[in-house]
N, C-alpha and C positions, 0 to 999 in steps of 0.2 A: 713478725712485724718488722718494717726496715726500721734501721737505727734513727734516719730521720723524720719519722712521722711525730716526734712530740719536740719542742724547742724551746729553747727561752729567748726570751725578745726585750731591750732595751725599748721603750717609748720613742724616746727620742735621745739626741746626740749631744756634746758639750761644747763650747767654743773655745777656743782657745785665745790666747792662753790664761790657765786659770793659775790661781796664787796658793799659797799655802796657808793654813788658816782661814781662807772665806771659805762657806758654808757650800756644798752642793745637795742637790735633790734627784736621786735617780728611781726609777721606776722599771720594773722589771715583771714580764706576764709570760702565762708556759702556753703556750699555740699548739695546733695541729698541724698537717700537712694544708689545711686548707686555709689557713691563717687566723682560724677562728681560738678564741679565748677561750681555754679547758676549763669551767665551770663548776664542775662534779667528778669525784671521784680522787681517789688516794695524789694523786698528781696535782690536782688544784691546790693542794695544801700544804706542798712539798715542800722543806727547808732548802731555803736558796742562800748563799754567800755570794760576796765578789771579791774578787784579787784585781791587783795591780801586774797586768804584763810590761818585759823589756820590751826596748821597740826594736828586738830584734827576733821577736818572735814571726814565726812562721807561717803565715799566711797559708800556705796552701794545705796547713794541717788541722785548717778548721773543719769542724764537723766529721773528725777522726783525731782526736786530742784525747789521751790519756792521762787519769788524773796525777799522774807522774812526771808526763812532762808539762804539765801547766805548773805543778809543783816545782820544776826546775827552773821555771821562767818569771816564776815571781818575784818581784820587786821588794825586796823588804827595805827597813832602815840601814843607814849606814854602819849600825852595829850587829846588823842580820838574825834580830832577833825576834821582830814583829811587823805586820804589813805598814805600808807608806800610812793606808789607811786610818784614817781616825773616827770612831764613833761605830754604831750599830752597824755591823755589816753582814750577820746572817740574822735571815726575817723568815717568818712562815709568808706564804702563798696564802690570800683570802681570795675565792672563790677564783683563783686563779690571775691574781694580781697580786704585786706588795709594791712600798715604796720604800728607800732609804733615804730619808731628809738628815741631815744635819752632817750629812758626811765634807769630811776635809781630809788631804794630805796634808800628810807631815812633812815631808818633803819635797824637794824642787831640781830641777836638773836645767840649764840653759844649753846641752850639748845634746841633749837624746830626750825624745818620746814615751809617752807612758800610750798602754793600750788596757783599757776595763773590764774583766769580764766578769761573766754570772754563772755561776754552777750551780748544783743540787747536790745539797749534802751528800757525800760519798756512803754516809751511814743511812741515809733514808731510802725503805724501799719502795721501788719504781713498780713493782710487778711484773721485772725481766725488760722493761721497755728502755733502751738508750737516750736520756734527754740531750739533745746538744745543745751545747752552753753557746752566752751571748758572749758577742764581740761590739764593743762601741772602736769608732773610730781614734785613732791615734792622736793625743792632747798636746800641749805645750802646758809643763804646770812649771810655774816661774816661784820663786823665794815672795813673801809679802812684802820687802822692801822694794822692789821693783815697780810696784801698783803702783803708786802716782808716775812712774814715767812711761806706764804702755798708752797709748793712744791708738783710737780707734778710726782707722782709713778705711772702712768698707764704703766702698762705693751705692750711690741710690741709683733706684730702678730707670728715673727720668733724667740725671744728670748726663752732662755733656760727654759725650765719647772721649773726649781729651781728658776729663778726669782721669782714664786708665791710667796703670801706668805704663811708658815707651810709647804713649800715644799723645803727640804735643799736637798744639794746636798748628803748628807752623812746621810741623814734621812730613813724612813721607807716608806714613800708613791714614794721617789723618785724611789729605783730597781722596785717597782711595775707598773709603770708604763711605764718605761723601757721596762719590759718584752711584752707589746703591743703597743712597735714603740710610744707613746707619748712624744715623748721628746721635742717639744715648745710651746706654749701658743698656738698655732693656733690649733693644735692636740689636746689639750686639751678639748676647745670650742667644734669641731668637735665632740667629743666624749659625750662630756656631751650633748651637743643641739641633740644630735641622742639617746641614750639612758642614763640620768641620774642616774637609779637605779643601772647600768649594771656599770658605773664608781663609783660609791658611795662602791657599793660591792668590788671591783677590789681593793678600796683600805680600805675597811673595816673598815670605820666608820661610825656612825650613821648618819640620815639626819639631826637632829638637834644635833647633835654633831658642838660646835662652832670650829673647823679646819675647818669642813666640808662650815660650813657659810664663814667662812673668806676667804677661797681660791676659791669659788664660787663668790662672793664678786669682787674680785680681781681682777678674771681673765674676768668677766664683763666689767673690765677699757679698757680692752686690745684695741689700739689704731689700728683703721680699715683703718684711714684716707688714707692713698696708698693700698689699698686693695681694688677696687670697684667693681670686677667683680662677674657678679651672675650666676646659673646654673639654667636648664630651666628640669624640669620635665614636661614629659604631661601626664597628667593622661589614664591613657589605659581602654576605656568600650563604648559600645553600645552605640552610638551618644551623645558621651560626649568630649565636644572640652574647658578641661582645664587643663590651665599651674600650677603649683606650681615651684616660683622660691625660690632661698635659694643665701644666699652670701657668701662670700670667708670663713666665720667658721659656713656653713650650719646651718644657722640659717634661721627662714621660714622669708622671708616680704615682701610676699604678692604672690596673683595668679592672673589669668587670667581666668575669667568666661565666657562663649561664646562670647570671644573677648574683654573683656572688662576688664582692671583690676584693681583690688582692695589691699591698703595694707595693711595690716596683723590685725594692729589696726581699722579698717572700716570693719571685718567680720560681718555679720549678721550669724544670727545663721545656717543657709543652708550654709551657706559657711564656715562657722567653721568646720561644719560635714563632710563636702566634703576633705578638709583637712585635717579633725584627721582620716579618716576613710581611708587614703593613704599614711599617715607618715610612716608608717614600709614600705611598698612598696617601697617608695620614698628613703626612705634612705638604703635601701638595695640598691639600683640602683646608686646613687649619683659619687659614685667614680668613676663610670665608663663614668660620664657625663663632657664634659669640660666648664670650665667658656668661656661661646661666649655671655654673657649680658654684658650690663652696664644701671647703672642707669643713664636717660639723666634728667633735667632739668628742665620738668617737674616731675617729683617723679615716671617715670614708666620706668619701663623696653624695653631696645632697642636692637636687636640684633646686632652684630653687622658683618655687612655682605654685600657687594656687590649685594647683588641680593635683596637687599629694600631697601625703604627708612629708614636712621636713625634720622632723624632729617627733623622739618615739613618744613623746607626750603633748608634743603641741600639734594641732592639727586646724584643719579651716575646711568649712563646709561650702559650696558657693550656692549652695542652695537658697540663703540669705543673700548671695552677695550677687543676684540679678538686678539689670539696670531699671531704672523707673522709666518711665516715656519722658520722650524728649520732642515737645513742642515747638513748633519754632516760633520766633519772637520772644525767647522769654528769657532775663535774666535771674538764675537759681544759683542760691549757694549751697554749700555742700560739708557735711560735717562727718567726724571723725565717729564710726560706732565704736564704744569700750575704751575707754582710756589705756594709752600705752605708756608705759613710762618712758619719759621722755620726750613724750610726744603732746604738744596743747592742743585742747580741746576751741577750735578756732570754726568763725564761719567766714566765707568769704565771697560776694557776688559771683557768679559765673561770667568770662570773660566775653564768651561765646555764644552769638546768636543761636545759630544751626547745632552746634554741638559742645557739649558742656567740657570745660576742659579741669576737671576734679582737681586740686590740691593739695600739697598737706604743708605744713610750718613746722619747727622746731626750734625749739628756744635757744641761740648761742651765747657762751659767757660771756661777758661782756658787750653784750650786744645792745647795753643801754634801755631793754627791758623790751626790747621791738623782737618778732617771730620771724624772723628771714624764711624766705620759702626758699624749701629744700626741695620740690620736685612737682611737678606736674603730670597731667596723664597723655602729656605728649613730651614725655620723656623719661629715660630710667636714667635715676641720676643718685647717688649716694654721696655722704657727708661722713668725717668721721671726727669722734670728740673724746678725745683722752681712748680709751678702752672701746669706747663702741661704736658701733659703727649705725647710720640708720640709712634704710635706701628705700626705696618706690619701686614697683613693677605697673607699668601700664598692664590694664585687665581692657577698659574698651574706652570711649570717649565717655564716662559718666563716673569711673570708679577706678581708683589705684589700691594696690595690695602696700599698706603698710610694714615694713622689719624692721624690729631693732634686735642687735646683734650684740655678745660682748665675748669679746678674744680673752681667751683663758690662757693662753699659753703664749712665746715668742716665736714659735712656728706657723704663727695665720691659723691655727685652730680658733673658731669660732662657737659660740653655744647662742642659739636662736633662743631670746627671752620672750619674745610676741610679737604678734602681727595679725591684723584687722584692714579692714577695707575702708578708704572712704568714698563718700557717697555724696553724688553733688543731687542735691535736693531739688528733682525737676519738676515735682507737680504742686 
């Protein structure tokens, strides 16, 4: 068996920079070649630790790292006697998951980089298989007296392109970008994640030219966290049934291989190819495609739609949710079946002679005790309130698909709580 068909995988990444003494929470699962969670068997259960790498560890010696030289490249205290680490840091594997909550460094560096990783006990046995350990990306951990003076400059998705930085509003790159409709950081993204050389030219500076770094740099920060929806390419050829999805600044993460999907960072090299050999295709098409994804929960993509399942426990029949006759001359209100949380139980006359235009309200704080309508069924329109998010899908002129949603995590992971139909009351 190849050394890398089992792995260990970080959830997700840390931002920087973190402090010493504030608390982190990392999460760590053993995969297959196909990126699925090993669930059974002597490996789902395997003792897992993590170290602290130099950040002058080797990059090109992952996934051929010896527990000797990751031994050499650990980070201990300044007296070299125990990891930076503080708190529980080797955990058994539950069904091929653990988490390590409460973890802190001890220490802080302003001149060099810490890199995290995850192994399997050296003393646990695998059954001959090579696990290759995880790699989170490269941190800033700063001293705790430093915290009140970090500030937070990440740029939002909607803000003005002159927010970058090296991009003033009365400067030279801003008319240039101007003149192709890029005017806020999300347009930006957009432009670069589709073709970089083609914006790099546009505003005629070199690639290593440091503007070029720094506003690259920058607009990398750019804050996604209300932006979760993805777009669904399917690649178009001769009994080939895969997706390439992309998110809100057409960025690629991740596709769908004969149903199966994989993200972005878990390609193997066949699935690399598959994807760079349909990027121009792909983003030639994009604009034309609308955000109908969301990431649910688990880290894959769900469409989101009435006519499947979204969620492995919630589901919607539309067998119930056919429209009633639509008379004409008639004014009909339409009500909410099954109460959603968060959602009032409201009726409301139909506005529409000929075709009834369905509803729904939702209650905002402080909104003085009045139900603001939040969507119609001539329109898909979403609202978002602290954590959740609630949106509409037009189904036909008589009934919209109610969602309410709540973000579990600061990566746009969402968990679908419920969704029902309403129904404008024709007969």
């Amino acid at each position: 068996m190849a050394s890398d068909d089992y792995r260990l995988q970080f959830t997700s990444n840390l931002e920087s920079p973190l402090f010493t003494g504030c608390q982190i929470k990392l999460e760590v699962r053993m995969i297959n070649s196909d990126g699925n969670v090993i669930k059974s068997g002597p490996l789902s259960s395997a003792k897992i630790e993590l170290l602290v790498l130099r950040d002058d560890f080797a990059c090109d010696v992952v996934g051929n790292c010896t527990a000797e030289q990751l031994d050499e490249k650990e980070v201990k205290t300044r007296d070299g006697h125990i990891s930076v680490l503080k708190g529980v840091v080797a955990r058994r594997l539950v069904e091929g998951t653990c988490s390590f909550p409460g973890i802190q460094f001890r220490e802080g560096s302003l001149r060099r980089t810490f890199t995290i990783a995850a192994r399997v006990n050296r003393n646990e046995a695998t059954g001959g298989h090579r696990v290759q350990e995880a790699f989170m990306g490269p941190v800033v951990v700063q001293t705790n007296r430093n915290k009140p003076n970090a500030k937070s400059n990440a740029p939002k998705f909607d803000d003005e392109i002159y927010r970058l930085k090296k991009i003033a509003k009365k400067g030279i790159y801003y008319p240039k970008l101007r003149s192709k409709n890029i005017t806020t950081v999300g347009h930006f993204l957009r432009a670069y994640n589709k073709n970089p050389e083609e914006l790099n030219d546009l505003l005629g500076i070199k690639e290593d030219h440091k503007d070029w770094k720094t506003i690259i740099e920058h607009a990398r920060e750019c804050d996604l966290k209300e932006n979760h929806y993805l777009k669904a390419y399917k690649v178009v050829g001769n009994q080939i049934n895969d997706v390439i999805f992309f998110n809100c600044v057409h960025d690629i993460v991740g596709a769908e291989f004969n149903g199966k999907y994989t993200a972005k960072e878990n390609f193997n090299r066949y699935q690399k190819a598959i994807v760079d050999s349909q990027r121009k295709e792909a983003y030639n098409a994009l604009e034309s495609i609308p955000f109908d994804y969301i990431m649910n929960e688990n880290g894959a993509p769900t469409k989101i739609s009435p006519n499947r399942n979204v969620s492995e426990d919630l589901s919607l029949s539309m067998q119930d949710a056919a429209p009633p006759p639509n008379p004409s001359n008639h004014n009909a209100a339409y009500q909410v079946n099954n109460f959603i949380p968060g959602l009032t139980h409201v009726s409301q006359t139909c506005p529409s002679l000929e075709n009834c235009n369905t509803a729904a309200r939702i209650p905002v704080p402080g909104g003085g005790g009045s139900n603001p309508l939040l969507a119609d069924s001539e329109n898909d329109l979403s609202v978002f309130m602290g954590n959740h998010m609630y949106q509409c899908k037009k189904q036909n002129n008589h009934q919209i698909l109610l969602i309410t949603m709540q973000r579990i995590n600061k990566d746009c992971v969402w968990k679908i709580l419920g969704f029902q139909i309403a129904t404008c009351l024709c007969n």
